[in-house]
C-alpha positions in Angstrom: 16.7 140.3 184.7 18.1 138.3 187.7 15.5 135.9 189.7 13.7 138.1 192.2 13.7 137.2 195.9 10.1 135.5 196.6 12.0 132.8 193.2 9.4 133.7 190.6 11.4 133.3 187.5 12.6 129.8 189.0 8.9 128.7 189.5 8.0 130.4 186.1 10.9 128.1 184.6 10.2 124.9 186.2 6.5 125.3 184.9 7.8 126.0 181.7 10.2 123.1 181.5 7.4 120.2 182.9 5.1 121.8 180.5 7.6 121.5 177.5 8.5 118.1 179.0 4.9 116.9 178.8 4.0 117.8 175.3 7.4 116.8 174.1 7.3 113.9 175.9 4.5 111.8 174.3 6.5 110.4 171.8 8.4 106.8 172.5 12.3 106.1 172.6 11.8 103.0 173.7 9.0 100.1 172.6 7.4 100.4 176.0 7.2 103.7 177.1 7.0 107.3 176.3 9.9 109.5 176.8 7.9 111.4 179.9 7.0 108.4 181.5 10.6 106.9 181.1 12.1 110.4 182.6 9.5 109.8 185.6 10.1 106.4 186.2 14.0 106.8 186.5 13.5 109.4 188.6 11.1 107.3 191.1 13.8 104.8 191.5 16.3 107.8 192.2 14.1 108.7 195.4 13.6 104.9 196.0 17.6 104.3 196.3 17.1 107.7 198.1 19.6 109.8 195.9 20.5 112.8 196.8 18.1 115.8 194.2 21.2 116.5 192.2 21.3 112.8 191.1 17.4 112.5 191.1 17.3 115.3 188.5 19.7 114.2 186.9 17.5 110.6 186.2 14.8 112.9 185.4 16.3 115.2 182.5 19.0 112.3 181.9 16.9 111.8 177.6 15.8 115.6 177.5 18.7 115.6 174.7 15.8 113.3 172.4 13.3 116.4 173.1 15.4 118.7 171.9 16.5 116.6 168.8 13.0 115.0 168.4 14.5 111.9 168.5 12.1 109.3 168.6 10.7 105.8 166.9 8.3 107.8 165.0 11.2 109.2 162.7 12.1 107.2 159.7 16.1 107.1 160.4 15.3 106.5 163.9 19.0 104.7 165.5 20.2 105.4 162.3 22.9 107.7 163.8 23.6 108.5 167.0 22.9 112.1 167.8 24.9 112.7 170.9 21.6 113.1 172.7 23.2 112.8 176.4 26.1 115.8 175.4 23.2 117.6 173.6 20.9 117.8 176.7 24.1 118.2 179.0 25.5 120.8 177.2 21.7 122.4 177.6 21.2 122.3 180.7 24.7 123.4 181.8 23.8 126.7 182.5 20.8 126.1 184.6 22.3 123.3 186.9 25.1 122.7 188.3 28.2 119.2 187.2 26.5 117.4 190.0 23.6 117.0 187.6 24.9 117.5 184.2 27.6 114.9 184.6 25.7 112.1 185.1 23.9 112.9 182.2 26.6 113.4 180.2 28.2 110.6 181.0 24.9 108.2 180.9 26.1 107.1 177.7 29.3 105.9 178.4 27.8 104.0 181.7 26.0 101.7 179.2 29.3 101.0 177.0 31.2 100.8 180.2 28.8 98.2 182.1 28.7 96.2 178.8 32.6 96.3 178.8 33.3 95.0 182.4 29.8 92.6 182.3 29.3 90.0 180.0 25.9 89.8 180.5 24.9 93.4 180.6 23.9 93.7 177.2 21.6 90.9 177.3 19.7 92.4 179.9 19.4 96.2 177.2 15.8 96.9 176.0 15.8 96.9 171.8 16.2 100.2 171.7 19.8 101.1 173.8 21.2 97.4 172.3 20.1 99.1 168.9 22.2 102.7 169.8 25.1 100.8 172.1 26.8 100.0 168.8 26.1 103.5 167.3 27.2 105.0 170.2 30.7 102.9 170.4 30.1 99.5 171.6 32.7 98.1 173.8 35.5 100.6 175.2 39.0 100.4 174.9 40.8 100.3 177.8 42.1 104.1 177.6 37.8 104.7 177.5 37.7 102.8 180.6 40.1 104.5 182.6 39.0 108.0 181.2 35.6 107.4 182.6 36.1 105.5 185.7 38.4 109.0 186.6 35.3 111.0 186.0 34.2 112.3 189.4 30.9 111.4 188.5 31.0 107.8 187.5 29.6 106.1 190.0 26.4 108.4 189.7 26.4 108.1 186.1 26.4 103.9 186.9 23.7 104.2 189.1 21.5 106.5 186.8 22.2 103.9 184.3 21.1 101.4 186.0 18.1 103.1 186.9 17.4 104.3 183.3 17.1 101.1 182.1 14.9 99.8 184.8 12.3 102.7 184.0 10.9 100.7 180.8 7.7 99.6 182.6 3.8 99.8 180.4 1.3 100.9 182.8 3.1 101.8 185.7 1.4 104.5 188.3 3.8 107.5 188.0 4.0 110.4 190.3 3.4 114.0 188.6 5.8 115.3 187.2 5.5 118.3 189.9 6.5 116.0 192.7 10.0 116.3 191.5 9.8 120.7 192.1 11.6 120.4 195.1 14.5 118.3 193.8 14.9 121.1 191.6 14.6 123.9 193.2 17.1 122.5 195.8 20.2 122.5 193.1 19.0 124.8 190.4 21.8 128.1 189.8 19.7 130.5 191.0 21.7 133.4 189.2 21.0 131.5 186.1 17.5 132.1 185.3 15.9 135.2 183.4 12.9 136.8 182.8 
């Protein structure tokens, strides 16, 4: 069934997805942070560099590709391989939102490679973790990767969710709920997309 007028199946989704988000999210990609937190914090410096919501959910859901694989440090072959986690989580989320969002997080990945490509200093400034996966998940580009992303539409938001991502790596930092980001949501959601 199609969402109804008054948007219950919407609301009934986002509740489902911040639920699934905060169980999920416990575990740690990253040695200082868990993966909720991290989503949460990338998103706060989306609405401080006042993005518009497309782009702030996008910093949100930019890792909800290491939910779905369980991907985390608690796994023995943890950054063993790289799973694809940023085309895994675009790929699920295509149907529910629109490029505006899924771009960016498809192309997350490739913002890292790209920024440690055209800055020599880049990688220094990577946590463990993404200088740990940035070889796995290609290490420098080739100038045909270059061109292919910079012609992306999306690049520049993909740069600046990269940037922001690995910003949001902070212990102890006072998050906003996870709710206050409904309204980005609900403001680029596919409406015709949800079901009962």
């Amino acid at each position: 069934m199609l969402i109804d007028k008054d948007n219950k199946n919407i609301n009934q989704f986002i509740t489902k997805l911040f639920n699934w988000m905060k169980d999920e999210g416990q575990t740690k990609y990253d040695e200082s942070v868990t993966q909720l937190d991290h989503s949460i914090q990338t998103a706060m410096l989306a609405k401080r560099y006042n993005a518009n919501s497309s782009l702030v959910v996008a910093s949100l859901l930019h890792d909800i590709g290491h939910l779905i694989l369980n991907e985390n440090e608690s796994k023995i072959d943890f950054l063993y391989y790289d799973l694809n986690h940023e085309m895994v989580g675009a790929k699920w989320l295509e149907k529910i939102f629109p490029q505006s969002v899924t771009e960016p997080i498809k192309l997350h990945v490739p913002a890292k490679r790209y920024l440690c490509t055209i800055k020599k200093n880049y990688y220094e400034k990577l946590s463990f973790s993404s200088k740990q996966s940035f070889i796995l998940q290609g290490g420098i580009m080739s100038t045909e990767e270059e061109n292919e992303f910079i012609n992306n539409q999306y690049f520049m938001d993909a740069l600046k969710l990269r940037t922001w991502d690995e910003k949001a790596k902070r212990k102890n930092m006072t998050l906003l709920p996870i709710n206050n980001f409904k309204k980005d949501i609900l403001s680029v959601i596919k409406k015709e997309s949800i079901y009962d």
